[in-house]
Each structure stands twice: as structure tokens, then as C-alpha cells.
C-alpha positions as CSV (number, residue, x, y, z in Angstrom):
1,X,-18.3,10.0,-13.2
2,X,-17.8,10.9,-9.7
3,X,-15.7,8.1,-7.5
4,X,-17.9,6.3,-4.9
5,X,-17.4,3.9,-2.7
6,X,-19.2,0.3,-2.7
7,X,-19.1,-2.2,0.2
8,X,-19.3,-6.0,-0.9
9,X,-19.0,-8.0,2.3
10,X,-15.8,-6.7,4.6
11,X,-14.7,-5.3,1.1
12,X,-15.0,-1.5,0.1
13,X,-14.2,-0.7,-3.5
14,X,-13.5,2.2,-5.3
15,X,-16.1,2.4,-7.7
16,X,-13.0,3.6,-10.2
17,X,-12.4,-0.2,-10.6
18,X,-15.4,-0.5,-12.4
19,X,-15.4,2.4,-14.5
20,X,-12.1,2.7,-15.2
21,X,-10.6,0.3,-18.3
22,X,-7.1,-0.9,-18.2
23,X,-5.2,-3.5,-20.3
24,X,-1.6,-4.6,-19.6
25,X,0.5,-3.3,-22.8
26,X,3.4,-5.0,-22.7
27,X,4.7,-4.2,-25.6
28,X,5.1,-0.9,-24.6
29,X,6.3,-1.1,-21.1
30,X,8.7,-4.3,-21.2
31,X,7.9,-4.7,-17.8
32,X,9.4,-1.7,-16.3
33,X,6.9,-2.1,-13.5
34,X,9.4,-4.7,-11.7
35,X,12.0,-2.6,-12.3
36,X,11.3,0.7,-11.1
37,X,10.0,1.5,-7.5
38,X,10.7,2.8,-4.0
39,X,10.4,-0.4,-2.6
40,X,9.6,-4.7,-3.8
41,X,5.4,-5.6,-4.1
42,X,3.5,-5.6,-1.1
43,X,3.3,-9.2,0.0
44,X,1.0,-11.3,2.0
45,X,2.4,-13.1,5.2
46,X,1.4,-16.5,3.2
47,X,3.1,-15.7,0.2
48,X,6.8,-15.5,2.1
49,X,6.7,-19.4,2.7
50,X,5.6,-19.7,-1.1
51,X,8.4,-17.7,-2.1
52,X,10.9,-19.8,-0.3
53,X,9.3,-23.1,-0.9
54,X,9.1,-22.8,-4.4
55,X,12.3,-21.3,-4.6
56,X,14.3,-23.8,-6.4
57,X,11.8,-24.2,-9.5
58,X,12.3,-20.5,-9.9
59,X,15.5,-19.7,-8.7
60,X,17.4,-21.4,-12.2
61,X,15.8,-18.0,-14.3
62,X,17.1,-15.4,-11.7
63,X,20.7,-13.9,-12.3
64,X,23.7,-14.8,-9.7
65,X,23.8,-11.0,-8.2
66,X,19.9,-11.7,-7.8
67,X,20.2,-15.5,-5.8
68,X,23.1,-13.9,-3.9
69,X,20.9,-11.1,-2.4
70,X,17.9,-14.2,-1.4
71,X,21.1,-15.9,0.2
72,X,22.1,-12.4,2.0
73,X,19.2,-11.2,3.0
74,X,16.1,-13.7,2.2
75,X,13.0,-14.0,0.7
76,X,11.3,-11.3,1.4
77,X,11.9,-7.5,3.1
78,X,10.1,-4.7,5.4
79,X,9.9,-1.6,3.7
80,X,9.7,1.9,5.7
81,X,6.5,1.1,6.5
82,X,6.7,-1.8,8.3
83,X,5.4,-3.7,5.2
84,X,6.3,-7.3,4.0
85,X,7.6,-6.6,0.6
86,X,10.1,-8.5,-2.3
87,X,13.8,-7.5,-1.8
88,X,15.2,-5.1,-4.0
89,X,18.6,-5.4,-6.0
90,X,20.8,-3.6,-3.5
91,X,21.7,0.2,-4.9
92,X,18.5,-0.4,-7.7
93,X,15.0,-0.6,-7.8
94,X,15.0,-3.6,-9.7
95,X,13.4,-6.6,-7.8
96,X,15.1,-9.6,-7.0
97,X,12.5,-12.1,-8.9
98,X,12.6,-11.0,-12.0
99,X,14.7,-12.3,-15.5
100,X,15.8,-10.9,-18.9
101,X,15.2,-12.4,-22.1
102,X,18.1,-11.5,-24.8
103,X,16.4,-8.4,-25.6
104,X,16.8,-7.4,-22.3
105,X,13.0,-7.8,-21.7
106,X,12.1,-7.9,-18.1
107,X,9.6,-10.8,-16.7
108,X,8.7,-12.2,-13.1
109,X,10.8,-15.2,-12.9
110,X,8.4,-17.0,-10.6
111,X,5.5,-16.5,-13.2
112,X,7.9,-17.8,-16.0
113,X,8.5,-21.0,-13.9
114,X,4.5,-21.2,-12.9
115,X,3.7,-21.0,-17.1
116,X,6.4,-23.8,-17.6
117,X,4.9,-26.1,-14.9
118,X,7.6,-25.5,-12.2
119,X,6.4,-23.6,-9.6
120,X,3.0,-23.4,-7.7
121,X,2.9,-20.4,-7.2
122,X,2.4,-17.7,-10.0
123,X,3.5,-14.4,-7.8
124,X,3.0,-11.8,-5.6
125,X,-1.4,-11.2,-5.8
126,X,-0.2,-7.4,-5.2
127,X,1.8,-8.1,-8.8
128,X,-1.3,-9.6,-10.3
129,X,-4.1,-7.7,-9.2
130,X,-2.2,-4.4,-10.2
131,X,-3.2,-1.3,-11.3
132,X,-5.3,-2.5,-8.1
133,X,-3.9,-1.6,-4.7
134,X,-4.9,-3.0,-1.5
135,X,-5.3,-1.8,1.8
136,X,-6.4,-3.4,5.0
137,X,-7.7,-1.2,7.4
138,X,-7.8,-1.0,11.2
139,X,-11.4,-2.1,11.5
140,X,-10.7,-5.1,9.8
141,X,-12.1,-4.4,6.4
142,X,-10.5,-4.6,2.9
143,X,-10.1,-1.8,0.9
144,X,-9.3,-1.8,-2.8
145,X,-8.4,1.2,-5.1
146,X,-7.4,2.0,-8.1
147,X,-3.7,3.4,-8.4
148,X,-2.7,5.3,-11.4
149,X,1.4,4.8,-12.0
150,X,2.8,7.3,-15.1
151,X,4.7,4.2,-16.0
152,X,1.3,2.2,-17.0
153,X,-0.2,4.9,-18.8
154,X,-0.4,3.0,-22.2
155,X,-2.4,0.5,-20.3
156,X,-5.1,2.8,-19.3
157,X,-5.2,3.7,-23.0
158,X,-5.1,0.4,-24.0
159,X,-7.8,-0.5,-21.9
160,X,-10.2,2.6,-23.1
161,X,-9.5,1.6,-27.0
162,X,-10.6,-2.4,-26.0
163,X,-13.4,-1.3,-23.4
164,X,-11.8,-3.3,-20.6
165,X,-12.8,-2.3,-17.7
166,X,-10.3,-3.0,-14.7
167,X,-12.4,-5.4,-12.6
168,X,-12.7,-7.3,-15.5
169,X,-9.1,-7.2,-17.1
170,X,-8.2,-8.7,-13.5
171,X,-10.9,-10.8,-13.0
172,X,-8.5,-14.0,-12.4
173,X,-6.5,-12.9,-9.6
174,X,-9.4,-11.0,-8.0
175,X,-11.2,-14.6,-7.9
176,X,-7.9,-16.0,-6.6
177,X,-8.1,-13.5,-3.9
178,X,-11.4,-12.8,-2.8
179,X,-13.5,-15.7,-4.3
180,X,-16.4,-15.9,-7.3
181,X,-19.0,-15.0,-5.4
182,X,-17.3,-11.8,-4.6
183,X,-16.5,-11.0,-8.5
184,X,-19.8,-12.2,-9.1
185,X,-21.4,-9.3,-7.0
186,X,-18.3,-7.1,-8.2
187,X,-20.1,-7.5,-11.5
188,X,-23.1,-7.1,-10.6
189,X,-21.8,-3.4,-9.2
190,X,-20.7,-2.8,-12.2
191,X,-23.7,-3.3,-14.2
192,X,-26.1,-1.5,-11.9
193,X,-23.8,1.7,-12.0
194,X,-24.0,1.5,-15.9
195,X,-27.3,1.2,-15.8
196,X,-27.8,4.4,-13.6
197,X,-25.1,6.2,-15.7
């Protein structure tokens, strides 16, 4: 199906959000996706405070050389781009909010804290609304696309064998984000390009 763009409110979205299934498949990955980059998730300017408000319900699961960057450098980075982003492990790609279990597993350390009724705040919304990227553009409108990482290709598989399309796999944080009544017409997208497909 050829990509198209569809414009709900300030919002344009890549119709490959609807069409497109994805399913996160951990058990494959191990969360490599926090540990493999050219730079931390994109992060809003709100999201900074959060990180250093909740910091010590979180900060007990990170490792020492992890807290000792936050002390060195702080909560959060500018990339090459000028963008707001997590730090990095200096010398690695590995960010600085993440934790091991003893099989060397890699989760978000904030998230792990959130699920355990410590912190508020779950994580980055660029973390949980991937594979979706997005992009705010000079005329003041939104713009979300799907990204395709070679990293999360089981996930795209995953997604095609369970029929999940993206919008809906992520339909918690994009609520969180943008509101119900923008999945709600999100949805409704969806159904009417089904219907002409």
C-alpha cells in the first residue's frame, strides 16, 4: 500500500502507522534498543525536570559508573543537533537509565521503578512511543512517522504474525501524548483506509 499522509488536528501521520504491525519481542532483542545508538532518546523539555525529580526512586537500579555520569554531566544532553536527549555512557552507546538483571538483560531503570510504585514517571514518550518517531515542524505542526531500526526487526515480524498494527500496539503512550480523542480519530483512519483497501 502506497504511504500517505493523514492530518488529524496539528498532527500529520504517516499512514505507515496504521498499516504497518509491530509487537515489541523482547525476548529476542533483550533490549538492545537502549544500548545501541548515535546518541540518548529524544526528550521533551518537560521530561528533564521529571528525570531529575524522580531521580532518587530510580537512581538505586542504575550502576555507579552510570550515577557518576548524572553527577558529571546531568540529566539530560544535546546531541549534534541541538536536541534534548538522555546522556550516554561516556566511550558507549549505552544510556545512562538503564539496569541489568543477572542475565545481563538490559531494562529502563526508570520504567522498572514506575512498575514497582517508585517513580511517576514511566520514561522518555520518544522510548514508549517507539518504532514511532516524532518530528515537530517549523509551522508548528506534529509530524509522526514510522522508523524502521534493523535492530527491531523481529518486532515487525512479530507484529505481522499477531496482526498488530503499530497505532494500536502503542495505543497507551500515543493517548498519553496526544489525548483519546486523537487515537480515537487515529482509529477511525485506520478503519476507513481498510475499508478502501
Amino acid at each position: 500500500m502506497e504511504t500517505a499522509i493523514i492530518q488529524i488536528d496539528d498532527v500529520l501521520v504517516s499512514s505507515e502507522i496504521l498499516t504497518e504491525c509491530f509487537c515489541c519481542d523482547y525476548e529476542r532483542c533483550k533490549g538492545v534498543c537502549c544500548i545501541i545508538g548515535d546518541s540518548g532518546a529524544p526528550l521533551e523539555e518537560s521530561e528533564c525536570e521529571a528525570l531529575e525529580s524522580e531521580y532518587e526512586h530510580y537512581s538505586p537500579l542504575m550502576s555507579a559508573e552510570e550515577k557518576k555520569v548524572v553527577a558529571d554531566n546531568g540529566f539530560f544532553s544535546i546531541d549534534q543537533d541541538g536536541d534534548l536527549v538522555t546522556p550516554l555512557i561516556c566511550g558507549k552507546e549505552e544510556c545512562v537509565y538503564t539496569c541489568f538483571d543477572e542475565n545481563e538483560n538490559c531494562f529502563c531503570a526508570i520504567e522498572r521503578s514506575y512498575f514497582k510504585g517508585g517513580s511517576r514517571f514511566r520514561k522518555p514518550i520518544s522510548c514508549w512511543l517507539y518504532p514511532i518517531r516524532v518530528t515537530r515542524l517549523s509551522s508548528g505542526m506534529m509530524a509522526l512517522n514510522l522508523h524502521r531500526w534493523d535492530i527491531c526487526r523481529d518486532a515487525f515480524k512479530k507484529g505481522k504474525k499477531e496482526g498488530t498494527p503499530v497505532y494500536k500496539f502503542l495505543r497507551e503512550p500515543l493517548i498519553q501524548f496526544l489525548g483519546e480523542d486523537f487515537y480515537n480519530a487515529l482509529e477511525e483512519a485506520a478503519n476507513a483506509l481498510t475499508a478502501d483497501s
